[in-house]
mmCIF file as Biopython writes it, N, C-alpha, C and O atoms, coordinates in Angstrom:
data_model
#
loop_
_atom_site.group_PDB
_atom_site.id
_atom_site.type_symbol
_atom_site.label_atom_id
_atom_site.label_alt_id
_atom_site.label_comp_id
_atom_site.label_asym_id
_atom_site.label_entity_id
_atom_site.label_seq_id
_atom_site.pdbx_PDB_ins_code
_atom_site.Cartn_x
_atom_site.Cartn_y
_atom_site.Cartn_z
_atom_site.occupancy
_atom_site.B_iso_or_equiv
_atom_site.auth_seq_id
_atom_site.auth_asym_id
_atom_site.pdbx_PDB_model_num
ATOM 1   N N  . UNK A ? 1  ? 0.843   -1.179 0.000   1.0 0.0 1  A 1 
ATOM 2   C CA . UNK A ? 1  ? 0.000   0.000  0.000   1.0 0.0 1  A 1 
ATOM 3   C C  . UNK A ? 1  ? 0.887   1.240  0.000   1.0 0.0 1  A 1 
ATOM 4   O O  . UNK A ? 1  ? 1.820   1.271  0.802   1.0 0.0 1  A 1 
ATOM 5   N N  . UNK A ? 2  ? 0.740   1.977  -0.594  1.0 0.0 2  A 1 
ATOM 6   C CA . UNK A ? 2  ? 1.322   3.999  -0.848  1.0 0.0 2  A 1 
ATOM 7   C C  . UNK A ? 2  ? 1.132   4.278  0.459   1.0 0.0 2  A 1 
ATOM 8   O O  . UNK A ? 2  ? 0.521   3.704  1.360   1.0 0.0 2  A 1 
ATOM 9   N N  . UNK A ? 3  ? 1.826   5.353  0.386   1.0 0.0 3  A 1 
ATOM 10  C CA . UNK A ? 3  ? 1.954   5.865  2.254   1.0 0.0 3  A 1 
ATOM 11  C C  . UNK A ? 3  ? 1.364   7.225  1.110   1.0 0.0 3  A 1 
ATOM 12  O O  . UNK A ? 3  ? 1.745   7.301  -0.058  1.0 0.0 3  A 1 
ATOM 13  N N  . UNK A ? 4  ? 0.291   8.301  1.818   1.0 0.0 4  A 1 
ATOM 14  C CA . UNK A ? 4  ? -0.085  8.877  1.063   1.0 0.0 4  A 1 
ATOM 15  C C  . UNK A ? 4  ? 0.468   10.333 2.214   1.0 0.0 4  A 1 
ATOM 16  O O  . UNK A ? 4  ? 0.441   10.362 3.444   1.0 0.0 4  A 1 
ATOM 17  N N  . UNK A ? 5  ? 0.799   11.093 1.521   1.0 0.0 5  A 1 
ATOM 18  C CA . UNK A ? 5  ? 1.186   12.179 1.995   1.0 0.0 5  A 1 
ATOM 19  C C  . UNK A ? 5  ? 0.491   13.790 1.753   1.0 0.0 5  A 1 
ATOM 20  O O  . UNK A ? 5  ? 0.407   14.180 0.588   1.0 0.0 5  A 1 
ATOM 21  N N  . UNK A ? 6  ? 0.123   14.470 2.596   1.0 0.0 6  A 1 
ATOM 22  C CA . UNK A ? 6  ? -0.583  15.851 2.422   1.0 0.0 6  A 1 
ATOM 23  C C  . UNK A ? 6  ? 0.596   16.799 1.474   1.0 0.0 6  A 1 
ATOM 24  O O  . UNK A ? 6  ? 1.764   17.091 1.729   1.0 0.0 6  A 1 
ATOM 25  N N  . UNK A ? 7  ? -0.509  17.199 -0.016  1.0 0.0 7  A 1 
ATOM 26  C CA . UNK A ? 7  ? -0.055  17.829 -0.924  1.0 0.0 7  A 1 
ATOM 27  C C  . UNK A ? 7  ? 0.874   16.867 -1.822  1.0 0.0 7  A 1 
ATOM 28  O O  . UNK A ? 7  ? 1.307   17.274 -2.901  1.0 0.0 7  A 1 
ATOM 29  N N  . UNK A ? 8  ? 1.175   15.536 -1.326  1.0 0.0 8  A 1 
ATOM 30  C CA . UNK A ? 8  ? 1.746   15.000 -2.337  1.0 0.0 8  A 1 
ATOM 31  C C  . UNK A ? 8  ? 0.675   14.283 -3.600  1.0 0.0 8  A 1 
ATOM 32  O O  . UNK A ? 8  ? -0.514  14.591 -3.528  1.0 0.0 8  A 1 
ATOM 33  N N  . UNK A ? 9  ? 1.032   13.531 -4.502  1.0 0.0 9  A 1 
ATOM 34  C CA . UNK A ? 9  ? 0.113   13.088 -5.795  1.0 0.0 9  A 1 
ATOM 35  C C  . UNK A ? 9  ? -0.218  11.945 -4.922  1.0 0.0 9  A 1 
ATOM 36  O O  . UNK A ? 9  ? 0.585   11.257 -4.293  1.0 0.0 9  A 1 
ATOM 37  N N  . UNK A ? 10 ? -1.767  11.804 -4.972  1.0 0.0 10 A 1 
ATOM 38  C CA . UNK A ? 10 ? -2.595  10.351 -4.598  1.0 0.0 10 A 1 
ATOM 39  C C  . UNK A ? 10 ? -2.602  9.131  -5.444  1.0 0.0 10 A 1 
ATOM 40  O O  . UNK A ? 10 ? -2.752  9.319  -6.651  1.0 0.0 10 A 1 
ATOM 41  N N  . UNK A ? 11 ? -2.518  8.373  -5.180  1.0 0.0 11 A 1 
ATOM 42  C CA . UNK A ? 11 ? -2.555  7.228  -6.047  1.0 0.0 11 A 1 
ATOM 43  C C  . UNK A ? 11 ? -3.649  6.889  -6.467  1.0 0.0 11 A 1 
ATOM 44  O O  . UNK A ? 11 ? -4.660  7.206  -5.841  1.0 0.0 11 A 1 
ATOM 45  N N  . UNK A ? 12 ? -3.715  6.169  -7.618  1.0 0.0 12 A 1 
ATOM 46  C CA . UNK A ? 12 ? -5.061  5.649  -8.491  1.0 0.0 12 A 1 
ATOM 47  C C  . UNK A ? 12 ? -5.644  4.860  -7.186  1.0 0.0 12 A 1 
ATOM 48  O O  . UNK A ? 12 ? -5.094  4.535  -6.134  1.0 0.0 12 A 1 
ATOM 49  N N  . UNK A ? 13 ? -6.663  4.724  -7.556  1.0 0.0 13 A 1 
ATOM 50  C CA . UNK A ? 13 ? -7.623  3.237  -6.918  1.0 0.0 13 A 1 
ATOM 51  C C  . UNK A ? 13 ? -8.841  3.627  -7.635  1.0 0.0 13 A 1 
ATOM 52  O O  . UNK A ? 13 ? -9.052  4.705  -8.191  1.0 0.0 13 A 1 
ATOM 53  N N  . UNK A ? 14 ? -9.713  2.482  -7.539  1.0 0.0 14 A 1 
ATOM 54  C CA . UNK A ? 14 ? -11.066 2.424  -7.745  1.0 0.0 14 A 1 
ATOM 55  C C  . UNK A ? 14 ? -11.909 2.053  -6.790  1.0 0.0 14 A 1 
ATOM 56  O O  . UNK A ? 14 ? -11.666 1.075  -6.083  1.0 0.0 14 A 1 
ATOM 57  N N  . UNK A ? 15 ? -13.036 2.813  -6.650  1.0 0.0 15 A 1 
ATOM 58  C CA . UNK A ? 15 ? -14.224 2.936  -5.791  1.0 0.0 15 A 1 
ATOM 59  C C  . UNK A ? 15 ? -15.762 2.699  -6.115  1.0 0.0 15 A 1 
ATOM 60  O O  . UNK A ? 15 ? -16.240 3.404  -7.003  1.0 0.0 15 A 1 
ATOM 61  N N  . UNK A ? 16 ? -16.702 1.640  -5.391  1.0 0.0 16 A 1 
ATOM 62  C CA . UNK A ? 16 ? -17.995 2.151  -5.884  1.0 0.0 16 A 1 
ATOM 63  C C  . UNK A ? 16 ? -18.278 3.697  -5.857  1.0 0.0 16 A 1 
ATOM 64  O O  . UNK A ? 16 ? -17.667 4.467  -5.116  1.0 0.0 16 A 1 
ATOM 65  N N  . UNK A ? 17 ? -19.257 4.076  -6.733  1.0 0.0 17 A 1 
ATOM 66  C CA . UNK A ? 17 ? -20.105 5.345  -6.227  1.0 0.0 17 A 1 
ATOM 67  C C  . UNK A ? 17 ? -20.994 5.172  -6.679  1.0 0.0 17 A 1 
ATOM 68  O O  . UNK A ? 17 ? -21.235 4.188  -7.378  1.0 0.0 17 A 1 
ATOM 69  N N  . UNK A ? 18 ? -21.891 6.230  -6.378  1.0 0.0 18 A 1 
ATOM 70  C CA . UNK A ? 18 ? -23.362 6.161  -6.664  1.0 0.0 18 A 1 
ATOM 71  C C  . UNK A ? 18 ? -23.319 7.868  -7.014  1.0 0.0 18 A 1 
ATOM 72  O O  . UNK A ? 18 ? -22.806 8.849  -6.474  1.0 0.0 18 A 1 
ATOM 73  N N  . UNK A ? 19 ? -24.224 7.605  -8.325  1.0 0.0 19 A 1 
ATOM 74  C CA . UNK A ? 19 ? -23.549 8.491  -9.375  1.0 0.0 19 A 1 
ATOM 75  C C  . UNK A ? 19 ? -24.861 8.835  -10.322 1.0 0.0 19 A 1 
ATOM 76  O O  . UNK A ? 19 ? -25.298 7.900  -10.993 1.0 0.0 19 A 1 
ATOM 77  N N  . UNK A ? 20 ? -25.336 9.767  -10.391 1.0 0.0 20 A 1 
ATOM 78  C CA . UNK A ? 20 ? -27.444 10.561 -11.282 1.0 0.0 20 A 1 
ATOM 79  C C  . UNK A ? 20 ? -27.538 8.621  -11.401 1.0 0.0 20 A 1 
ATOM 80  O O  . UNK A ? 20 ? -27.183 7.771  -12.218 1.0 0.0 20 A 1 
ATOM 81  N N  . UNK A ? 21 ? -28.143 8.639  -10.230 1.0 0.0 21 A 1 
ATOM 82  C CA . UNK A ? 21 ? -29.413 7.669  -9.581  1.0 0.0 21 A 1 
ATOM 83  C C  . UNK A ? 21 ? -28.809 6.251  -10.119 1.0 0.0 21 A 1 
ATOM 84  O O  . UNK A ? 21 ? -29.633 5.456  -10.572 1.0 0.0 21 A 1 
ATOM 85  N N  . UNK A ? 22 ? -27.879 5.995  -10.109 1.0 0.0 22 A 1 
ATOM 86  C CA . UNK A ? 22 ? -27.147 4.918  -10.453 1.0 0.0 22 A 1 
ATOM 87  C C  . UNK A ? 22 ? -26.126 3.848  -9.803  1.0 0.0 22 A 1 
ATOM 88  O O  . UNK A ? 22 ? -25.078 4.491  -9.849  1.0 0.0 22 A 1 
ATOM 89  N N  . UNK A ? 23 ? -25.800 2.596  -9.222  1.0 0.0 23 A 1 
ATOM 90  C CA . UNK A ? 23 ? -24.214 2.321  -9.056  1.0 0.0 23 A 1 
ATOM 91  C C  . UNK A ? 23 ? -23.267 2.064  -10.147 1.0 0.0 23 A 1 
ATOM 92  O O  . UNK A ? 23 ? -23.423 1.474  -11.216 1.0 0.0 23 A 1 
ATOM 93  N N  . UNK A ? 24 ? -22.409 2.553  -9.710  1.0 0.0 24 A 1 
ATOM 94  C CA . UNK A ? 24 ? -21.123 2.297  -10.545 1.0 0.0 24 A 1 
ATOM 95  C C  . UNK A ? 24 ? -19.730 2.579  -9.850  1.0 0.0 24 A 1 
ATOM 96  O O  . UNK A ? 24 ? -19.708 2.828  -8.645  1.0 0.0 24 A 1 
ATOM 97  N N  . UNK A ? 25 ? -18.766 2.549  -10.469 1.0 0.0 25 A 1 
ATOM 98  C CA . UNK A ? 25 ? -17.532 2.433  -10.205 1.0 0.0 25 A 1 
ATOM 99  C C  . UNK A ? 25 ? -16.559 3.569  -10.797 1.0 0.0 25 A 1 
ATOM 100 O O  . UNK A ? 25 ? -16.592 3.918  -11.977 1.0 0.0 25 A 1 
ATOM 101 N N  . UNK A ? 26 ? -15.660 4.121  -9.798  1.0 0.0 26 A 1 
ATOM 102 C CA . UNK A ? 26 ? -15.193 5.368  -10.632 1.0 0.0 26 A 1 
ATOM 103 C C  . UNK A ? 26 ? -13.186 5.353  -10.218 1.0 0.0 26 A 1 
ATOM 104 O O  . UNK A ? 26 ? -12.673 5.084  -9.131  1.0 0.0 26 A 1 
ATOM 105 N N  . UNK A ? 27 ? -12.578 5.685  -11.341 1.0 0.0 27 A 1 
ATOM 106 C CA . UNK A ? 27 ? -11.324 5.671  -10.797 1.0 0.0 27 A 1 
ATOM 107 C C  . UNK A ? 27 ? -10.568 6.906  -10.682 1.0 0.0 27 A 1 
ATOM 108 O O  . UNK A ? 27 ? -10.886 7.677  -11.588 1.0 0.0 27 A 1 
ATOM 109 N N  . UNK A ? 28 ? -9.687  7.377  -9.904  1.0 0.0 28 A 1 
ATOM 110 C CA . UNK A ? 28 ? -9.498  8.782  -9.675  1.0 0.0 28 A 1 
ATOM 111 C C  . UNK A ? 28 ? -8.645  8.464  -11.019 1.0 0.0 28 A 1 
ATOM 112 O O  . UNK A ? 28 ? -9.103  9.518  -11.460 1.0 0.0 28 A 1 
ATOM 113 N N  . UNK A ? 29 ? -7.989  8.083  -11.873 1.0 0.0 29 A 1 
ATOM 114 C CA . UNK A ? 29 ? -7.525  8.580  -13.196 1.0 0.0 29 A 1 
ATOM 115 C C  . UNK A ? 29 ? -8.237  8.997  -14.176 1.0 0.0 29 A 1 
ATOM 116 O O  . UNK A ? 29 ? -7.806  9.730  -15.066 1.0 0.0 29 A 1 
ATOM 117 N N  . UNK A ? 30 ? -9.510  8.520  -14.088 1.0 0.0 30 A 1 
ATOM 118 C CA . UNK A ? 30 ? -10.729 9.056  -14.456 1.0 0.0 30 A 1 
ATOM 119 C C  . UNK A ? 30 ? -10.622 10.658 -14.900 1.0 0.0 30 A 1 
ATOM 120 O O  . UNK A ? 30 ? -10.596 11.024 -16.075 1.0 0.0 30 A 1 
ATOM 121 N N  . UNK A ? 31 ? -10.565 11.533 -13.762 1.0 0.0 31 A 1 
ATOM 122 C CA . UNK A ? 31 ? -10.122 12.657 -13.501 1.0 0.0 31 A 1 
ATOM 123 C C  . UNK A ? 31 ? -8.819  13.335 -13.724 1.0 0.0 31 A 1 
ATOM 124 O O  . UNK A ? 31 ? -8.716  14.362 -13.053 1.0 0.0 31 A 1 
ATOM 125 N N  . UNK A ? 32 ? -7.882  13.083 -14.408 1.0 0.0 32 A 1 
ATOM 126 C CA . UNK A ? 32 ? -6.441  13.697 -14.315 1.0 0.0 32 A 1 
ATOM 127 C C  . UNK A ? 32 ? -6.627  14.796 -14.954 1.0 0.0 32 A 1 
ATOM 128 O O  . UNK A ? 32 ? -7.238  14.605 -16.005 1.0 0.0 32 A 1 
ATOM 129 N N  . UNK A ? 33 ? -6.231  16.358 -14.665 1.0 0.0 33 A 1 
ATOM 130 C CA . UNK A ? 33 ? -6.594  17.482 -15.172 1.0 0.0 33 A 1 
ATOM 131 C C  . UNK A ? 33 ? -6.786  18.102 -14.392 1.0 0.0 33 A 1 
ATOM 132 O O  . UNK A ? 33 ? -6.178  19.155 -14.196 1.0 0.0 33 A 1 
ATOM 133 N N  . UNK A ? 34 ? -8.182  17.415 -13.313 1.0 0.0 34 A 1 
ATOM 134 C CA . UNK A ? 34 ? -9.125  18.223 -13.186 1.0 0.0 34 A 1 
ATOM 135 C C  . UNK A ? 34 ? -8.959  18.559 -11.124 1.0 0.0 34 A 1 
ATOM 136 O O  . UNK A ? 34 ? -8.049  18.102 -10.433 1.0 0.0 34 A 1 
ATOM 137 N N  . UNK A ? 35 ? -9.840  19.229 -10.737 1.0 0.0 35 A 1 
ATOM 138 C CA . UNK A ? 35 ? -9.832  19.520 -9.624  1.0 0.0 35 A 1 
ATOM 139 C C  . UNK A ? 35 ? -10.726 18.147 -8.898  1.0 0.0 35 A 1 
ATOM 140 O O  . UNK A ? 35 ? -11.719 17.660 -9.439  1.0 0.0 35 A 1 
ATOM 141 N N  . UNK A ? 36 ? -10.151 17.661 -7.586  1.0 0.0 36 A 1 
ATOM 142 C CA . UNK A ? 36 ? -10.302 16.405 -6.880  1.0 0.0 36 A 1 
ATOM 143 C C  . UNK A ? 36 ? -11.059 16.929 -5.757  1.0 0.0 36 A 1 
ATOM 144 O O  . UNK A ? 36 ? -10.572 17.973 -5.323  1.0 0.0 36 A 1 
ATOM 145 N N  . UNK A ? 37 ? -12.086 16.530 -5.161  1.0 0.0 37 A 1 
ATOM 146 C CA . UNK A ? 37 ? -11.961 16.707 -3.238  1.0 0.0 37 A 1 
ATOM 147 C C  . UNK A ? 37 ? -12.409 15.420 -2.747  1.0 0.0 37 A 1 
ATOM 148 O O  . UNK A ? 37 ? -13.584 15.066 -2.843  1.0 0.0 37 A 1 
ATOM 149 N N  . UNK A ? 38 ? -11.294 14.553 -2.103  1.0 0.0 38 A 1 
ATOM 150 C CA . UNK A ? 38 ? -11.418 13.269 -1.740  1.0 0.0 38 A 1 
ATOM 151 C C  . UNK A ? 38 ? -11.942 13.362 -0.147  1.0 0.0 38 A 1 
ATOM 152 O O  . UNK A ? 38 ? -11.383 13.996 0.749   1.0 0.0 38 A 1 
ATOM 153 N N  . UNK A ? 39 ? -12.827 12.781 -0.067  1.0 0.0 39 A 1 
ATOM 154 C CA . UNK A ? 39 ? -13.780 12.598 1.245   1.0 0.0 39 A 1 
ATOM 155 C C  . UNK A ? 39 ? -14.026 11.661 2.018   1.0 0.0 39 A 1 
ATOM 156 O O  . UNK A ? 39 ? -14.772 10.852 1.466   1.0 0.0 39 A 1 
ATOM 157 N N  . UNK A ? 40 ? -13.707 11.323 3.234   1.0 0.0 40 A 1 
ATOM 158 C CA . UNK A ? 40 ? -13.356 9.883  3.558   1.0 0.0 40 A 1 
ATOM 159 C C  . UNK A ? 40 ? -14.264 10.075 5.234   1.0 0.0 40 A 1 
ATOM 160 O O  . UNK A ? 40 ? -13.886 10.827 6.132   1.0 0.0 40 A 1 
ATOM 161 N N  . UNK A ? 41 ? -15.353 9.281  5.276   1.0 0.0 41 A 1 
ATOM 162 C CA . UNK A ? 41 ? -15.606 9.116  6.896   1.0 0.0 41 A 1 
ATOM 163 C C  . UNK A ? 41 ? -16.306 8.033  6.716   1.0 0.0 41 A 1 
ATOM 164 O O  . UNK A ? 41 ? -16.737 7.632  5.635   1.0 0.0 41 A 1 
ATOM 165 N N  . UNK A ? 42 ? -16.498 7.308  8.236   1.0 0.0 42 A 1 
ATOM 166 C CA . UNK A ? 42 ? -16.670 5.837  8.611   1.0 0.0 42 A 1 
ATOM 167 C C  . UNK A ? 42 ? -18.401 5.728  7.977   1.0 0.0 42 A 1 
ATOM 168 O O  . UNK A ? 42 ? -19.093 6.715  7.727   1.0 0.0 42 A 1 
ATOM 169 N N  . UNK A ? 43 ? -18.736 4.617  7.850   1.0 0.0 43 A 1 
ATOM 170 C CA . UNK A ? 43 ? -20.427 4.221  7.149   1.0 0.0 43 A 1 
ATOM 171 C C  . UNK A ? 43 ? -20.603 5.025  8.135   1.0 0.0 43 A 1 
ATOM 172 O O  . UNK A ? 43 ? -19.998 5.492  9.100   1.0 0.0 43 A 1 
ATOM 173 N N  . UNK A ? 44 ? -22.164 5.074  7.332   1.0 0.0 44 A 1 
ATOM 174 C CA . UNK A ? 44 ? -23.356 5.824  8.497   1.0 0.0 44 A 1 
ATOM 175 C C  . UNK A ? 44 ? -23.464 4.365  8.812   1.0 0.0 44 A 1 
ATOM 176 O O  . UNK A ? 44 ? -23.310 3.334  8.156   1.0 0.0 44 A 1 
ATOM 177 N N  . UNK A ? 45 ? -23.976 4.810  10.779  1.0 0.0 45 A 1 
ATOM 178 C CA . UNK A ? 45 ? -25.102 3.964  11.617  1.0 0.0 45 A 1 
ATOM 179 C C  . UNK A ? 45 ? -23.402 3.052  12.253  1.0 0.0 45 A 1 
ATOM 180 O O  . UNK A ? 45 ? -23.483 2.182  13.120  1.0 0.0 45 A 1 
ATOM 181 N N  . UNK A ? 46 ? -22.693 3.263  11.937  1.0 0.0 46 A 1 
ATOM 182 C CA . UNK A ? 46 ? -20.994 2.161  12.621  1.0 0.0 46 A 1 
ATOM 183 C C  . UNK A ? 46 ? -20.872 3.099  14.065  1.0 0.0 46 A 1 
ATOM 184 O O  . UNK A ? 46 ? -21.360 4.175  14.411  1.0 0.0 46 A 1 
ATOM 185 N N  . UNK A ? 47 ? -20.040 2.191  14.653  1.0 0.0 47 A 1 
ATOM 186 C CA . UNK A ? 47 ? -20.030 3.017  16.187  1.0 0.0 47 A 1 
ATOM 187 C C  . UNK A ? 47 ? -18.545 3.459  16.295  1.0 0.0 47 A 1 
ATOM 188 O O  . UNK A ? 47 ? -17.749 3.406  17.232  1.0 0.0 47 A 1 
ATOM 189 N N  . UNK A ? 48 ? -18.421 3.998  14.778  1.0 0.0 48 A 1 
ATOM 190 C CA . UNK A ? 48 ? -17.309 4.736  14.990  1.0 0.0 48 A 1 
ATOM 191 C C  . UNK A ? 48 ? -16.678 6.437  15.121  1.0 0.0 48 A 1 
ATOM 192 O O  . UNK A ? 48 ? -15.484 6.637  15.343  1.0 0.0 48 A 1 
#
């Protein structure tokens, strides 16, 4: 696994999303160009 560092380049991966009323799957290379805001918190309803 990448050790990911603040302001450094993120690494690819792929993710479900849910995307105009749909699932699917999206990869941040998907995006190269463009402006990112990666968002990360625990499921809803977890006792975390």
């Amino acid at each position: 696994m990448s050790e990911v560092k603040v302001g450094a380049k993120a690494p690819d991966f792929v993710a479900p999303a849910y995307y105009q009323g749909d699932f699917t799957s999206v990869k941040l290379a998907d995006f190269k160009g463009k402006w990112v805001l990666l968002c990360f918190y625990p499921g809803d309803f977890t006792f975390v």
